[in-house]
C-alpha positions as CSV (number, residue, x, y, z in Angstrom):
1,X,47.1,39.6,23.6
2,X,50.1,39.5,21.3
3,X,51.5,36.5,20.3
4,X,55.0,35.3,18.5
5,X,54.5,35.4,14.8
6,X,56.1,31.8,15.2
7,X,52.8,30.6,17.3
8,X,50.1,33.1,16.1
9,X,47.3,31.0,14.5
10,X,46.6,33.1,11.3
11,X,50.6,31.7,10.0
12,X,49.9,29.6,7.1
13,X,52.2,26.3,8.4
14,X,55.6,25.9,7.3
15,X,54.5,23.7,3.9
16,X,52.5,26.5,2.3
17,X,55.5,29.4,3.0
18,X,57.6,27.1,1.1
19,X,55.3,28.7,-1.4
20,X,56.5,32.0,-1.5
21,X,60.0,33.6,-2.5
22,X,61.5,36.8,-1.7
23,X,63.6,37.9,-4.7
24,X,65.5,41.2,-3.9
25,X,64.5,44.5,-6.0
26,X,67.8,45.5,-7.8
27,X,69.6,48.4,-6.6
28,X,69.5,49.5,-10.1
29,X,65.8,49.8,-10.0
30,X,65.3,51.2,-6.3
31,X,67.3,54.0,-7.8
32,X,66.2,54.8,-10.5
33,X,62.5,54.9,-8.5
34,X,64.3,57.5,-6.0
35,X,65.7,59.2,-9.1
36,X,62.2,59.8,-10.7
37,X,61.2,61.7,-7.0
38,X,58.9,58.3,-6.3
39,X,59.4,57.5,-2.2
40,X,58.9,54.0,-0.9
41,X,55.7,53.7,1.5
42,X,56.4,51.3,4.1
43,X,53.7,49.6,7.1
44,X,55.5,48.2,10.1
45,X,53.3,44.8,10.4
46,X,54.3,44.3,14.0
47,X,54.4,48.3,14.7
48,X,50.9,48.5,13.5
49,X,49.5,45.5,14.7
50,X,49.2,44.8,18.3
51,X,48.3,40.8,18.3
52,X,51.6,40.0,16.8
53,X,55.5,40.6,17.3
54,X,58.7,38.3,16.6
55,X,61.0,37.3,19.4
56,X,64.5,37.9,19.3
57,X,67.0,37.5,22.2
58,X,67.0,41.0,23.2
59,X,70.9,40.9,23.7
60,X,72.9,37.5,23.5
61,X,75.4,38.6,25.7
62,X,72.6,37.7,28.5
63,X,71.6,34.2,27.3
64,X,75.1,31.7,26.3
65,X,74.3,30.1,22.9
66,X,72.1,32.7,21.6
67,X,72.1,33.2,18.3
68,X,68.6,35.2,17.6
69,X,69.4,38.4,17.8
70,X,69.2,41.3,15.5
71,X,72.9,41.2,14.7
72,X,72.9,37.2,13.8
73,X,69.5,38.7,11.0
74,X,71.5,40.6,8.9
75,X,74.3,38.4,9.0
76,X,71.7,36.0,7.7
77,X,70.5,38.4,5.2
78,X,73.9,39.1,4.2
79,X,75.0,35.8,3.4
80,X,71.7,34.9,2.0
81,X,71.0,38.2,-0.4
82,X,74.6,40.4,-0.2
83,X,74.3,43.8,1.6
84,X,71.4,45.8,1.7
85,X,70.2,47.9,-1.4
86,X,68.2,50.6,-0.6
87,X,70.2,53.4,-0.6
88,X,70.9,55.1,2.3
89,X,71.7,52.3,4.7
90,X,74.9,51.6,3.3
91,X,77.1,50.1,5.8
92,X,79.8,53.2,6.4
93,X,77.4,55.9,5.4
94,X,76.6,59.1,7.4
95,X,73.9,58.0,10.1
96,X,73.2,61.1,11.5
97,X,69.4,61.6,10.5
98,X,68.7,57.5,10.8
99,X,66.1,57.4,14.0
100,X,66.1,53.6,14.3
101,X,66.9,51.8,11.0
102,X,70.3,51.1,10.5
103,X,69.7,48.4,7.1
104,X,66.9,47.9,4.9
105,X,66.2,45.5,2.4
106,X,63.5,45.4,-0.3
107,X,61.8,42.3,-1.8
108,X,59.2,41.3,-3.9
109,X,57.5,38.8,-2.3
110,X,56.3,36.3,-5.1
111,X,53.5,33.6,-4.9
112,X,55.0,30.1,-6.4
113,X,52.1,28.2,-5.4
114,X,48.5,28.0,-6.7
115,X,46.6,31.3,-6.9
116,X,43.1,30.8,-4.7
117,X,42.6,34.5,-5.1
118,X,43.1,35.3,-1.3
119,X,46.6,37.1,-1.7
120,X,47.9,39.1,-4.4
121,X,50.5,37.1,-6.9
122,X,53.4,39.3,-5.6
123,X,53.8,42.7,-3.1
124,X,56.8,44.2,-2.3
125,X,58.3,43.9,1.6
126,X,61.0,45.9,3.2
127,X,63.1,43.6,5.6
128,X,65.3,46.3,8.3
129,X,65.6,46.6,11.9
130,X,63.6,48.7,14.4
131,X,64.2,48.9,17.8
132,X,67.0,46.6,17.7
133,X,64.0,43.6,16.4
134,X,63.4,43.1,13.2
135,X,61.1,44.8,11.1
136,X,58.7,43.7,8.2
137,X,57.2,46.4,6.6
138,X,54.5,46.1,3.4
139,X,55.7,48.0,0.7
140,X,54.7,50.0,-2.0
141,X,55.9,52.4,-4.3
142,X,54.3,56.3,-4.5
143,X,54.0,56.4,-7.8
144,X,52.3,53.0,-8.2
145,X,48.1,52.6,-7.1
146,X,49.3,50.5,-4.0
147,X,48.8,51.4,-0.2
148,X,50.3,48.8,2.0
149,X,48.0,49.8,4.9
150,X,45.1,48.8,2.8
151,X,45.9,45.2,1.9
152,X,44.4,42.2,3.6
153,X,45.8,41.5,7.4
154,X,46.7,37.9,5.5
155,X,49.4,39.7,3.3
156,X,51.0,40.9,6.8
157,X,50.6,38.0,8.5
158,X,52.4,35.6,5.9
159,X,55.0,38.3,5.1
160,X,56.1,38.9,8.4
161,X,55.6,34.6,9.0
162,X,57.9,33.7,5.8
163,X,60.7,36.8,6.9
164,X,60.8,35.5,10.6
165,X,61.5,31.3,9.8
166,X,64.0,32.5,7.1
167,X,66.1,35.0,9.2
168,X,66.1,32.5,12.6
169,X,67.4,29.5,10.9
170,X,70.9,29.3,10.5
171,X,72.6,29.6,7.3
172,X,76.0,27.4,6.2
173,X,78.8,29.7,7.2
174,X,81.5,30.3,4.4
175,X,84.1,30.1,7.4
176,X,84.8,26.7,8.9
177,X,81.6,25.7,7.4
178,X,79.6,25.5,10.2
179,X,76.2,26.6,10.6
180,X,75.0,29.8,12.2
């Protein structure tokens, strides 16, 4: 039975995410990647996983005070890490052959804490929406000897567990300095 990410048992609690930072890949570098004919391999952790998903209020029109919805992520992720960088979810682009992504970040997601050998030091996570939720994908370059299918259901379950509690808490608002 699937479970919210927030409540699944495998989510290392709240003390040992603090342990892990997502630093945004340049732009500079996705580029030149794209340039060099390399393509980005993503793994959707809760499209491929059927024991876990992340609940967002489907649309916040229905529920007053919402404030978990796909719209209120990216403007998190907006005012947290600027605009999205991979290129070709630029907000004002042509759309046309987008299915269901309309933004997509990339991160490296980097280990601050003690290495105990059970995850890798850093591995690189795409942040975008899909079907209106969010999506956390594992990530890995083509021309690099990574497959993010093949790493250990622990990489998905802490990068989709550290992407979740940053994008639902609210961030200080530049207007009126609230919080939202």
């Amino acid at each position: 039975m699937a479970v919210d990410i927030r409540n699944h048992d495998e989510v290392p609690p709240l003390e040992e995410l603090e342990e892990f930072t997502l630093v945004p890949v340049s732009r500079d570098e996705i580029e030149s990647r794209f340039d060099d004919g390399e393509q980005l391999e993503e793994w959707n952790v809760a499209e491929e996983r059927n024991d876990v998903y992340v609940e967002l209020v489907p649309d916040p029109t229905d529920t007053p005070g919402a404030d978990d919805d796909i719209g209120t992520v990216l403007y998190r992720l907006v005012q947290l890490f600027g605009t999205p960088q991979v290129p070709g979810f630029d907000a004002g682009s042509d759309v046309s052959d987008r299915e269901d992504t309309t933004f997509k970040y990339l991160f490296r997601l980097v280990s601050t804490g003690d290495d105990d050998g059970e995850l890798p030091g850093e591995w690189l996570v795409t942040v975008h929406d899909w079907h209106t939720e969010l999506g956390v994908s594992l990530a890995a370059w083509s021309g690099d000897d990574a497959d993010p299918a093949a790493y250990d259901d622990a990489v998905g379950i802490v990068s989709l567990g550290l992407v979740t509690n940053i994008v639902t808490e609210p961030v200080q608002c530049e207007y009126k300095d609230k919080w939202f």
